[in-house]
C-alpha positions in Angstrom: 67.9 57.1 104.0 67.4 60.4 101.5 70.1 62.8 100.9 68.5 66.1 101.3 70.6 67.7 99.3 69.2 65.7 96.6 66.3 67.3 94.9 64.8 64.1 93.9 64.1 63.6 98.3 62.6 67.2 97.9 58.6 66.3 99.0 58.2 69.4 96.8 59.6 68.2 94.0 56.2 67.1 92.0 55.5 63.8 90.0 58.3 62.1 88.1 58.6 64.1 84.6 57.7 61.6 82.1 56.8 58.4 81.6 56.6 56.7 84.7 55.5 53.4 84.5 57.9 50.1 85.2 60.7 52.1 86.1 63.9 50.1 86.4 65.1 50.2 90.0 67.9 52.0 88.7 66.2 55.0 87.4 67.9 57.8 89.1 64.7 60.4 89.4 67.2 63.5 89.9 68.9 63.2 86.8 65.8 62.8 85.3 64.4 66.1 86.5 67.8 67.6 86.0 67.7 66.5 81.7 63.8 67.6 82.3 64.8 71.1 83.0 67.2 71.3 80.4 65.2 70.3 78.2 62.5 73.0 78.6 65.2 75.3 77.1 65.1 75.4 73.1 64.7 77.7 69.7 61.3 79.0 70.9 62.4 79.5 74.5 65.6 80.5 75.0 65.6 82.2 77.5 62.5 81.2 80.7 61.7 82.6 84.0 61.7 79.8 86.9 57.6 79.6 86.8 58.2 78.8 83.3 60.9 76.2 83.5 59.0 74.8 86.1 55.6 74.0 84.3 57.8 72.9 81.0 59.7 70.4 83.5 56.4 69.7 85.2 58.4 70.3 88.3 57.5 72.9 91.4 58.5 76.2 91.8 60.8 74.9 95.0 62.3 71.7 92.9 63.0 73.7 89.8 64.4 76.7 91.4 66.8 74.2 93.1 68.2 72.3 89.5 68.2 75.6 88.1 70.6 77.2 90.5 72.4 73.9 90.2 72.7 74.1 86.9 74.4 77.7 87.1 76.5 76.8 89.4 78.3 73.9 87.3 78.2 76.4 84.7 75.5 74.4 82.2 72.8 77.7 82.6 72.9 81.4 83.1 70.9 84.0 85.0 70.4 87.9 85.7 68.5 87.1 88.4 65.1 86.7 86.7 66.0 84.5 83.4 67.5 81.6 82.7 69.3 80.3 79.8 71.5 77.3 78.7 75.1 78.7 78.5 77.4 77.1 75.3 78.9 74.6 78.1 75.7 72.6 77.8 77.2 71.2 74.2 79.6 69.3 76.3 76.7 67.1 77.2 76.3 65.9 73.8 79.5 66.5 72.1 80.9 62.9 73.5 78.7 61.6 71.2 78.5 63.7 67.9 82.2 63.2 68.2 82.2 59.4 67.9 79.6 59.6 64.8 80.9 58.4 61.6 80.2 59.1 57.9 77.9 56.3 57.4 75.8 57.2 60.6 76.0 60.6 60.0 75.1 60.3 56.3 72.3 57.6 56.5 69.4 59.9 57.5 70.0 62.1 55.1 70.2 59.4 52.2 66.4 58.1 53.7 65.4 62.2 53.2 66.6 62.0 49.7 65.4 58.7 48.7 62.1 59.7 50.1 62.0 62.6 48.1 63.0 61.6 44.6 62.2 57.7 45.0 65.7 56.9 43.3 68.5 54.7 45.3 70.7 57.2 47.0 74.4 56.1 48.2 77.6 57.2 49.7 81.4 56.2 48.3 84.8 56.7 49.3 87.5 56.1 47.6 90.6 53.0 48.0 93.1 53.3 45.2 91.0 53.2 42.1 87.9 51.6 43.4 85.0 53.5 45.3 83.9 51.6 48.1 80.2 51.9 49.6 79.7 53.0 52.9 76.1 53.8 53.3 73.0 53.6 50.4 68.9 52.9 50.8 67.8 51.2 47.4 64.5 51.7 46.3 64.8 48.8 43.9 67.1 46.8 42.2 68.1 48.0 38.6 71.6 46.6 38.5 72.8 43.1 37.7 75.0 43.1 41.0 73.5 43.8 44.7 75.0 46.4 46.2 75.5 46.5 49.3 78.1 48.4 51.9 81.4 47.5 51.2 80.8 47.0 47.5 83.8 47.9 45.3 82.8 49.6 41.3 85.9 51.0 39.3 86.0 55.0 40.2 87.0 55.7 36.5 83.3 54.4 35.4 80.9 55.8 38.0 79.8 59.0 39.2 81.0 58.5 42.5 84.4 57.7 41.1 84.4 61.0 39.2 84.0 63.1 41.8 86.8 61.5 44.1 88.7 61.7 41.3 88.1 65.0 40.0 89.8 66.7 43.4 92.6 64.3 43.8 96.1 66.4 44.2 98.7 64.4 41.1 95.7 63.3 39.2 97.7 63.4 35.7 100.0 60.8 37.7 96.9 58.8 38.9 95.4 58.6 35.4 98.6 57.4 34.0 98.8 54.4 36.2 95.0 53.0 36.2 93.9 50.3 34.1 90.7 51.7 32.4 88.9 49.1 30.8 85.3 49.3 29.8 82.1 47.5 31.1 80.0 48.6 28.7 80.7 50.5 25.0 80.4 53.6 26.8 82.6 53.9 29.3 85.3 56.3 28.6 88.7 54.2 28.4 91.3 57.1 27.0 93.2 58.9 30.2 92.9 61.8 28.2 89.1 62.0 27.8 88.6 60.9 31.2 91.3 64.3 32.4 88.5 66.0 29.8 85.9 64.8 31.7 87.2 65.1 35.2 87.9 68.5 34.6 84.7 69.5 33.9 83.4 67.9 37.1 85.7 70.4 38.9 84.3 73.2 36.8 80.7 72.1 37.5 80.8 70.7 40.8 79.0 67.2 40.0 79.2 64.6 37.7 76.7 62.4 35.8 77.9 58.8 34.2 75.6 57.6 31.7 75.7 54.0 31.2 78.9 53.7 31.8 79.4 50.7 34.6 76.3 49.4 33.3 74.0 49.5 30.4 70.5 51.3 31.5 72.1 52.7 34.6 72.4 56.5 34.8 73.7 58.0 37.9 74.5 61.4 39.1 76.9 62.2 42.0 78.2 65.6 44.1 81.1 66.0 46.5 80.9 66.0 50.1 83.6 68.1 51.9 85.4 68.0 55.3 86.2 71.3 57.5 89.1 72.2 55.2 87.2 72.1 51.9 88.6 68.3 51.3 86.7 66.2 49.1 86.3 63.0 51.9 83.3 61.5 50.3 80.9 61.5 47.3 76.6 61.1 47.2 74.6 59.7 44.1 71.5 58.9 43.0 71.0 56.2 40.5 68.4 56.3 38.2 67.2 53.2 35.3 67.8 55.1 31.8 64.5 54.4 30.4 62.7 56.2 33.0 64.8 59.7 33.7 66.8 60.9 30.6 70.0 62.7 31.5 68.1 66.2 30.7 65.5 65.2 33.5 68.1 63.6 36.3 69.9 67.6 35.6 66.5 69.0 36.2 65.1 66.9 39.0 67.5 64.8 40.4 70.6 67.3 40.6 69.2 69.7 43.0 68.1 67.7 45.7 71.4 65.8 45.2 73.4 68.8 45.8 71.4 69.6 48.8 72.0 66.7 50.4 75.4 67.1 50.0 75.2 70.2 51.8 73.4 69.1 54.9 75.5 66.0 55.2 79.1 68.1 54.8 77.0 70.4 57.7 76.9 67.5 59.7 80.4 66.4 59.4 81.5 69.7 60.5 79.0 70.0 63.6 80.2 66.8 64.6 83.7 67.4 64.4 84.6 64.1 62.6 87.8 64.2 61.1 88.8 63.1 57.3 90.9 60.1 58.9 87.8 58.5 60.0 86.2 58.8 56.7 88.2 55.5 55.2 86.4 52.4 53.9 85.9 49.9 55.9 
């Protein structure tokens, strides 16, 4: 027996919007149409007159007028009678999930973006004592001795990552003094004062570039990633193989993409509301 109350029994209703073949025998067609006229709402149509939401749903008149004052009435659209809009408490519908995104979800597509754009291994670090640990990276190809995969641990003194989770940490004088900085390779900076040197210039700058410091050949350049209250949670690199980008070129080239993928990840962060205590290794 239909409810007619339910729009989905309306004989008016239309076709099912979308695909419609092998529907499960769950498929509830109502909340279907419901998400359908929802959906018609976006950047170029903001705001849509019922003949308009109902040939974006691909419902009728009758059916879409019906969701529509539904909608307002649960407080998901507005109207002056004539136009309809999608009223801020339609984010609730997807903030349940944004909220339960984490750093490595959230910072994975942009790493693909980056990587797809330079051709250079992208990856994101946070820091555990004095060790960066990888949460999320796509390799292009291997140029280190080592895989690395997520959860690998490097020494933050040595790599760019490092240096910019470093660089913001509150008592770094104290945190210098107690880390054991040895070297991988003859280039890695081992004295706590050049390493302070150095550290404070990637505050100054904003970014920091190791050259062949965790591993002969490998260059790598790196930039913060922020929470909400300008905390550095996370850092973003791109590693480069020394005889193919000199450090002049990965400045030119690789740094600016870098940083804007910093950017759009830190946006991301912030839109999704995830907090700095859910930024830990794992």
């Amino acid at each position: 027996m239909t409810d007619p109350a339910d729009p989905a029994a309306d004989p008016t209703a239309g076709p099912p919007v979308g695909p419609v073949a092998e529907r499960a025998p769950e498929h509830v067609q109502s909340l279907a149409r419901g998400l359908a006229v929802i959906r018609a709402f976006g950047a170029d149509a903001p705001e849509l007159t019922l003949s308009e939401v109902a040939r974006a749903s691909g419902l009728t008149r009758a059916a879409a007028r019906r969701f529509l004052l539904t909608l307002v009435d649960v407080g998901y659209v507005r109207t002056d009678g004539r136009l309809f809009a999608l009223s801020p408490r339609v984010l609730e519908l997807g903030y349940a999930y944004l909220s339960g995104l984490t750093l490595p979800e959230v910072a994975q597509p942009h790493l693909e973006r980056l990587v797809a754009e330079v051709h250079e291994s992208a990856s994101v670090a946070v820091l555990d004592a004095d060790e960066v640990v990888y949460v999320a990276r796509v390799a292009t190809s291997r140029i280190m001795r080592v895989a690395i995969n997520i959860g690998t641990r490097f020494p933050a003194h040595c790599t760019s990552m490092g240096r910019v989770l470093l660089a913001w940490l509150p008592g770094l004088a104290e945190r210098l003094a107690g880390m054991e900085l040895h070297g991988p390779t003859s280039r890695t900076i081992t004295s706590p004062g050049a390493l302070a040197a150095e550290l404070a210039s990637v505050r100054e700058q904003g970014w920091a570039l190791v050259d062949q410091e965790l591993e002969e050949g490998l260059r790598s350049i790196a930039a913060p990633i922020r929470n909400r209250a300008g905390t550095v949670v996370a850092a973003v690199n791109l590693s480069t193989h020394a005889s193919r980008t000199s450090v002049a070129a990965a400045q030119r080239a690789l740094l600016p993409p870098l940083l804007a993928t910093a950017g759009r990840i830190e946006a991301d962060l912030h839109a999704t509301g995830a907090m700095a205590s859910r930024l830990t290794a794992p």
